[in-house]
N, C-alpha and C positions, 0 to 999 in steps of 0.2 A: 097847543093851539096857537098862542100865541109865536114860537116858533124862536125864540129868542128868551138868554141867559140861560142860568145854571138851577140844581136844585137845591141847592143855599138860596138862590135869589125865588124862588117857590115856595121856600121854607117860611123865609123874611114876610113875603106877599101873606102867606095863608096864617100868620101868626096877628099880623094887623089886620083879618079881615073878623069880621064888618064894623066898618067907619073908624078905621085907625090910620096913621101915619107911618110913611118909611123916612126917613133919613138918609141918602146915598150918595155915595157919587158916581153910581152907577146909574145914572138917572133913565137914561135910555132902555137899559134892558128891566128894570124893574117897571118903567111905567108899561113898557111892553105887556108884562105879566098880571101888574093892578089895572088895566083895561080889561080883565076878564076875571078881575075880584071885585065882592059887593063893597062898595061906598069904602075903597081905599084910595088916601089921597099920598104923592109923590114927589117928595122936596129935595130939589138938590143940595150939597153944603162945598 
């Protein structure tokens, strides 16, 4: 759906869902895919 990254960056997302943190500096394609996970939030480094 979201239409953007990889499935490592799906993996990452659905590992922190719900209401965990990702760490990236993929920040882009990961917030991409945490807008369509519960209550995951998206930190660049």
């Amino acid at each position: 759906m979201a239409g953007r990254g990889s499935a490592v960056d799906a993996v990452i997302v659905a590992m922190a869902e719900p209401g965990g943190a990702v760490l990236t500096g993929d920040i882009n394609d990961i917030a991409a895919l945490a807008a369509y996970a519960r209550n995951v939030s998206v930190f660049g480094i």
